[in-house]
C-alpha positions in Angstrom: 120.2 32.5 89.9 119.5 34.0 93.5 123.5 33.2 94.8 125.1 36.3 95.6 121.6 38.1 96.1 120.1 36.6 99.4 119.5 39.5 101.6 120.7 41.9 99.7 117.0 43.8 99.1 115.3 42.2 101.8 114.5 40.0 104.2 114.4 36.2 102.1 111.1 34.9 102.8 110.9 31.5 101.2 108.8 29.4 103.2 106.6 29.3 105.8 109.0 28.8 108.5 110.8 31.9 107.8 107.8 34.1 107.7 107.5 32.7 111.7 110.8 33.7 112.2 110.5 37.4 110.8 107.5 38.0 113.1 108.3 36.1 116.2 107.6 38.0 119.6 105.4 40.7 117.3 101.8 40.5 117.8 100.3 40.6 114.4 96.9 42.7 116.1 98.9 45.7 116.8 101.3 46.4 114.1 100.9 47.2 110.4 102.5 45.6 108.0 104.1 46.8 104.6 105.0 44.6 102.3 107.3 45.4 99.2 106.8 42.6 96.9 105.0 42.5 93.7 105.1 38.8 91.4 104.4 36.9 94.6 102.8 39.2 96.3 99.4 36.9 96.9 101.9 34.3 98.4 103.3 36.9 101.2 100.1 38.1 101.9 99.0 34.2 102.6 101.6 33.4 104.8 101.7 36.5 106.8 98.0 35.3 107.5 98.9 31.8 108.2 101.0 33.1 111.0 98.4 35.5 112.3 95.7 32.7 112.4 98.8 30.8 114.6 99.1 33.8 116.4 95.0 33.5 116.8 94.8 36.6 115.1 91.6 36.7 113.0 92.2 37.6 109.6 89.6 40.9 110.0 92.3 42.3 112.1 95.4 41.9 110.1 96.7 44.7 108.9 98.9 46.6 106.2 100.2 46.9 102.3 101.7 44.4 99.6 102.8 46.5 97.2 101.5 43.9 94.7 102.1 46.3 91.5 103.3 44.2 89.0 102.6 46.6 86.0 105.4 48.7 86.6 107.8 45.7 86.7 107.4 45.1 83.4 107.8 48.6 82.5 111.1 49.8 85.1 111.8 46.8 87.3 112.0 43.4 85.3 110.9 41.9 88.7 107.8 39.7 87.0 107.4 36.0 86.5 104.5 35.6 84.1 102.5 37.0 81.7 100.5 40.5 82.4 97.3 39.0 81.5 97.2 35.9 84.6 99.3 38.5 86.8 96.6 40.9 86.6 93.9 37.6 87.4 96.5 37.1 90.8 95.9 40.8 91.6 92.3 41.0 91.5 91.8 38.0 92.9 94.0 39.1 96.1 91.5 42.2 95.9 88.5 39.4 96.2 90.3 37.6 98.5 91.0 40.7 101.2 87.4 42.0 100.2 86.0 38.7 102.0 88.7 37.6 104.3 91.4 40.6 104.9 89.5 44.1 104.7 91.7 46.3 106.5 94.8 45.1 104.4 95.7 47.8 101.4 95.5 45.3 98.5 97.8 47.1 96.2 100.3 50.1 96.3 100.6 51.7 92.8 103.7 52.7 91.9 105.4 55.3 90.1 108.4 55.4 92.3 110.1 53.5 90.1 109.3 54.5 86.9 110.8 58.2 88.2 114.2 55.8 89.2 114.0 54.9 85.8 114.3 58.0 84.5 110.8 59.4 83.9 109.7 63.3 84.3 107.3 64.0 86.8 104.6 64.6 84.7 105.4 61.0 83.5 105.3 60.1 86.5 101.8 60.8 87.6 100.5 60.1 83.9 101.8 56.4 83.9 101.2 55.8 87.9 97.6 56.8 87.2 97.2 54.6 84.2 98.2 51.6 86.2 95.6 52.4 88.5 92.7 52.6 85.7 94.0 49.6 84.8 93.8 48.0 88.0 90.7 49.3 88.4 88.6 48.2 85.2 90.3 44.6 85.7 88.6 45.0 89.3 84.9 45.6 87.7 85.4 43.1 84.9 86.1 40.8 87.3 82.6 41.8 89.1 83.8 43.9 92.2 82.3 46.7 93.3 84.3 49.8 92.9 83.0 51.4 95.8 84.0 48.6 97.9 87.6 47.3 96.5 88.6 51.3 95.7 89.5 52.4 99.5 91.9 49.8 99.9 94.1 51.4 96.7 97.2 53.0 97.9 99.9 54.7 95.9 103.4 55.1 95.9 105.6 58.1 94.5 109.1 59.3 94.5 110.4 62.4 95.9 112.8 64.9 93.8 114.8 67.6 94.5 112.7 70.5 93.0 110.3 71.3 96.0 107.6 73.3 93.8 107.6 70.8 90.9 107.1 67.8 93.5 104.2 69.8 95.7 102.4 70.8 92.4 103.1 66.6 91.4 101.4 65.6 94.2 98.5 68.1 94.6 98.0 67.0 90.6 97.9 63.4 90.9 95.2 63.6 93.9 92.8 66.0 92.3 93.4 63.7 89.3 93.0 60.6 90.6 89.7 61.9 92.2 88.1 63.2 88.6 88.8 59.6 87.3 87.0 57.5 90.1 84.4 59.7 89.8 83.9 60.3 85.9 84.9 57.0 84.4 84.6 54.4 86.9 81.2 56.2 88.8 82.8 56.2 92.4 79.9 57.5 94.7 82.3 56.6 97.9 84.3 59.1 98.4 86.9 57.2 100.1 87.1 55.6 96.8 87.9 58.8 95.0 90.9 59.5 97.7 94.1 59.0 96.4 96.3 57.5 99.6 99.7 57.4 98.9 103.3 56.8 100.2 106.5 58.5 99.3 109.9 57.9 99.5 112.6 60.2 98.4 114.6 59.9 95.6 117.2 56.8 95.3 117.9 58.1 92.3 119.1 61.1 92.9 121.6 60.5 95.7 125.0 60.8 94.9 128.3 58.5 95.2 130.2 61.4 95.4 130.3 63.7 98.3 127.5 61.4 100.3 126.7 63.4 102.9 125.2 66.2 100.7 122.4 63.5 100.3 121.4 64.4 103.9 120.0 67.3 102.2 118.3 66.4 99.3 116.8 63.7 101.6 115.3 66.5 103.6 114.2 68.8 101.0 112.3 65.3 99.4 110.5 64.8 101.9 109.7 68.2 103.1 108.0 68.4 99.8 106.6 65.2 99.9 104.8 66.6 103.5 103.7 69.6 102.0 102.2 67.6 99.0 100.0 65.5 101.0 101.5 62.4 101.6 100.4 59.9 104.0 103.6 58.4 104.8 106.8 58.6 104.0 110.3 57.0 103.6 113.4 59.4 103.9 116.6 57.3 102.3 120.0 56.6 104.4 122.9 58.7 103.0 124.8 56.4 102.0 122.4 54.0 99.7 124.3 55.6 96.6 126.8 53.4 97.9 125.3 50.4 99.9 122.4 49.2 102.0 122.2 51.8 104.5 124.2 51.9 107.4 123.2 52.3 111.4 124.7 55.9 111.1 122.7 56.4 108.0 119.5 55.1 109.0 119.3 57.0 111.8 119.8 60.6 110.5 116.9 59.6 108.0 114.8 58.9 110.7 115.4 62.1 112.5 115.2 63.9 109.3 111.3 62.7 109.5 111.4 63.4 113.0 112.4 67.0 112.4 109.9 67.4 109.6 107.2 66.3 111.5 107.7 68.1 114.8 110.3 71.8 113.7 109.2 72.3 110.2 105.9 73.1 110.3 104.6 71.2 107.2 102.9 68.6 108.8 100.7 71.5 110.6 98.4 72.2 107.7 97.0 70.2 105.1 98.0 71.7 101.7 100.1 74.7 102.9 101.0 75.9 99.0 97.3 76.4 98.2 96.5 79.6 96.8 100.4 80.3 95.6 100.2 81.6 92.0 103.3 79.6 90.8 102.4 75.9 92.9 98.8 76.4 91.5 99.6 77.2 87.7 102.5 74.0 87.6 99.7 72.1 89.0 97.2 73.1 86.4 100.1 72.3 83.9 101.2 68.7 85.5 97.4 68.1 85.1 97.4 69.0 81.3 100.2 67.4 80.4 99.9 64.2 82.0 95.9 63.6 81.1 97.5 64.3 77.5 99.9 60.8 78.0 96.7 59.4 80.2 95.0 59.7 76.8 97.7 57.9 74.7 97.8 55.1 76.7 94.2 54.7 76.5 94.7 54.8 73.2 96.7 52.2 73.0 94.0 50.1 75.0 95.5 50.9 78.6 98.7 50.3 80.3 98.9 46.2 80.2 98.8 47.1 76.1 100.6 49.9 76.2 104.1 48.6 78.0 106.0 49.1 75.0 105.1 53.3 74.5 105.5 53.5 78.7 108.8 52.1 78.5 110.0 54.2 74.9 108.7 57.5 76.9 110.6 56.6 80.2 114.0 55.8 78.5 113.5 58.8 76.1 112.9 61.3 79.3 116.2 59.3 81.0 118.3 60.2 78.0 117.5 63.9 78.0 118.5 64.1 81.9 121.6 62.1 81.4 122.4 64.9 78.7 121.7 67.4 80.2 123.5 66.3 83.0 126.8 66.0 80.4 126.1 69.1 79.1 125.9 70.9 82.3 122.7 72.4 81.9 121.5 70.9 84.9 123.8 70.9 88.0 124.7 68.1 90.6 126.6 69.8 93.3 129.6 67.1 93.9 129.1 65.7 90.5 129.1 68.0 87.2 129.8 70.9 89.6 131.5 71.6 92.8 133.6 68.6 92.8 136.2 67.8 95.3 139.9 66.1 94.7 139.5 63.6 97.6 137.1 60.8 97.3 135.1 60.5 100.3 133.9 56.8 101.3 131.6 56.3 104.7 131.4 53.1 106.7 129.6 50.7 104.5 127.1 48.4 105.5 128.1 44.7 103.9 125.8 41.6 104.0 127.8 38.3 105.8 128.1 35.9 102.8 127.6 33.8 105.9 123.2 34.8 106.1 123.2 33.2 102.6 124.8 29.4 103.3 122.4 29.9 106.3 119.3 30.4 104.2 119.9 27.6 101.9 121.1 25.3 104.8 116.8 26.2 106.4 115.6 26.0 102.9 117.2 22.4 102.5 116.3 21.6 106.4 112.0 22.6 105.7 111.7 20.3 102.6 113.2 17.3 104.2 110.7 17.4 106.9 107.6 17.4 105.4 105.1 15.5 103.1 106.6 15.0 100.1 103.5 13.2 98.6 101.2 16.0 100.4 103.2 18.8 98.7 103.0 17.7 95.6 99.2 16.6 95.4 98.8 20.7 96.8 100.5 21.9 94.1 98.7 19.4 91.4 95.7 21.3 92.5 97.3 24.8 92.2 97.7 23.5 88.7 94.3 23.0 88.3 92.8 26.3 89.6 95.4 28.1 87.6 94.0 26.4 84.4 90.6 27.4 85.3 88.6 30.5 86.8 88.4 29.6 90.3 90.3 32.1 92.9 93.6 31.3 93.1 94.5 32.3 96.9 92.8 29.5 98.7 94.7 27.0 96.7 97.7 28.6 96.5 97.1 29.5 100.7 96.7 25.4 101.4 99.8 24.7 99.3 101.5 27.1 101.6 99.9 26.0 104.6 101.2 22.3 103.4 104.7 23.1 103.3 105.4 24.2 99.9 107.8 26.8 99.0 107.5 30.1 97.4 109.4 29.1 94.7 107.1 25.3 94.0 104.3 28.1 94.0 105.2 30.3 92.0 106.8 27.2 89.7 103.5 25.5 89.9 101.6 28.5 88.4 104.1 29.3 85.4 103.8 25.6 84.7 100.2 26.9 83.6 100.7 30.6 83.0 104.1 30.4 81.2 106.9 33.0 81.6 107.2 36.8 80.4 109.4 37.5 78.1 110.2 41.0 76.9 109.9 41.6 73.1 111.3 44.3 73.1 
């Protein structure tokens, strides 16, 4: 099911062979890590600290993010493997599992980044994003962790649009909401706890096919916004990803478009530089109503792992009324409903060597021929087990690793147990 995708949206990670190869000649103490991966998110984090511990880096000094949000797969993505209710088990228990072993690693980065690709409004956007959160959250209590404890390690992820007011008064909303939350519902006396951390990256969605090199702009307006709304770190898009994986050329403007940001703009020099503004403070007001109006719906509904179906019906609602207004006209895409040009303009692509695949099956095949065969499969026998009962999954899952198994027997091992999502509707 994978041919024709390895390498395509990432760096293929299958065993624990390749994880050594992605982080040979870095020392693990000094860097910080982000990991975008969700289903098997537990599994990355593992091996990453299987290497470390090679490295003799202690696990107290690891560092970095898995993204590890597998709510919003189900809702935008489709990138899950099982059910919500043992996925949301693996996620706490990687928030146990960090707690004791891992505490400077961000446990989780909740994401509406792609529920905004999918087509959601910005008021969706923070209503939904936050609602995966309480539901991350409460499955974090019920499992018996502290809030004030497991809550600093919470990141968040969001997307940035076009419309520089509308994204600032996002932002400036979902913090002072996020804050009110931990605070009033879940009793947050940390105030770390009550800080919503977040990453941004601007707006896949919004880049254009046609006339590419306009995205250099809306790139830079995204994330000028995304500075001036408080974000901890961001991720300015390559040109050209309407098209491809980004090219050299393409990467490298994006990086000097943060380097310009950061050091000509002036954004970075003041922390909430729209304060006070009649306009940015009354569409944050208004964010804030709107989305704690959807915030109460879904609660309604018994919280986002309940209320997938309503998410989703909102989201592709919302993406139809862009995609008509776009039609229409109403709204204007310079290049695309508007200002368009006769001659097609097409940049030097990036394209993946076929050639990295055959190689990455050829070290696949190569790892589980030299190994234990019986020792692999009494690891994963075990996996079984712990699945089927209470226990923490990420020491077995970490020896099964550690023993030569793959990503995929892991993950195979566990829906053995858990069984496999399937969308109803």
């Amino acid at each position: 099911r994978c041919l024709g995708e390895v390498g395509r949206t990432g760096v293929a990670i299958d065993t624990i062979d390749d994880m050594r190869t992605a982080f040979d000649g870095i020392p693990l103490d000094q860097v910080s890590t982000s990991m975008t991966i969700n289903a098997p998110a537990a599994c990355l984090l593992l091996l990453y600290e299987l290497v470390g511990e090679e490295q003799g880096v202690p696990s107290q000094q690891l560092r970095g993010t898995t993204q590890n949000d597998v709510l919003k797969e189900y809702i935008a993505r489709g990138n899950y493997i099982f059910p919500p209710e043992p996925t949301m088990r693996l996620t706490t228990d990687l928030f146990q599992y960090c707690h004791e072993r891992v505490p400077r690693w961000n446990t989780i980065s909740i994401s509406g980044y792609h529920f905004r690709e999918k087509g959601c409004s910005a008021v969706q956007e923070v209503a939904f994003t936050l609602s995966s959160g309480i539901a991350y959250v409460q499955a974090a209590i019920d499992a018996g962790l502290s809030v004030d404890e497991f809550a600093p390690r919470l990141a968040f992820f969001f997307n940035g649009h076009n419309n520089v007011f509308q994204e600032v008064a996002k932002f400036r909303a979902a913090r002072r909401m996020w804050a009110h939350i931990m605070r009033e519902r879940f009793g947050a006396t940390n105030p770390k706890a009550t800080m919503l951390r977040f990453h941004t990256q601007t707006g896949g969605v919004t880049l254009t096919a046609q006339q590419p090199e306009n995205n250099i702009v809306r790139v830079a307006l995204q994330g000028f916004a995304a500075v001036c709304g408080g974000t901890q770190s961001l991720h300015t898009n390559g040109f050209d990803e309407a098209l491809a994986l980004p090219s050299e050329r393409a990467a490298k403007i994006a990086v000097r478009t943060q380097q310009i940001l950061a050091n000509e703009s002036g954004a970075a020099d003041t922390v909430d530089p729209f304060a006070g503004s009649y306009f940015v403070e009354a569409l944050t007001d208004e964010i804030e109503a709107r989305a704690n109006e959807l915030i109460a719906k879904v609660d309604a509904l018994g919280g986002s792992v309940n209320a997938i179906e309503f998410i989703t019906g909102e989201i592709d609602e919302s993406a139809w009324g862009y995609q008509e207004r776009y039609r229409i006209g109403q709204d204007i895409v310079v290049g695309v409903n508007a200002y368009q040009e006769e001659e097609v303009e097409v940049p030097d692509l990036l394209r993946v060597d076929p050639e990295s695949e055959r190689e990455q099956l050829e070290r696949l095949a190569r790892f589980k021929a030299d190994r234990d065969q019986k020792l692999v499969a009494r690891r994963l026998e075990e996996l079984r087990g712990v699945a089927g009962g209470s226990e923490n999954l990420l020491p077995a899952i970490r020896q099964a690793l550690k023993d030569r198994a793959s990503l995929g027997e892991v993950c195979g091992a566990m829906q053995d147990v858990f069984g496999k999502y399937a969308p109803t509707f």
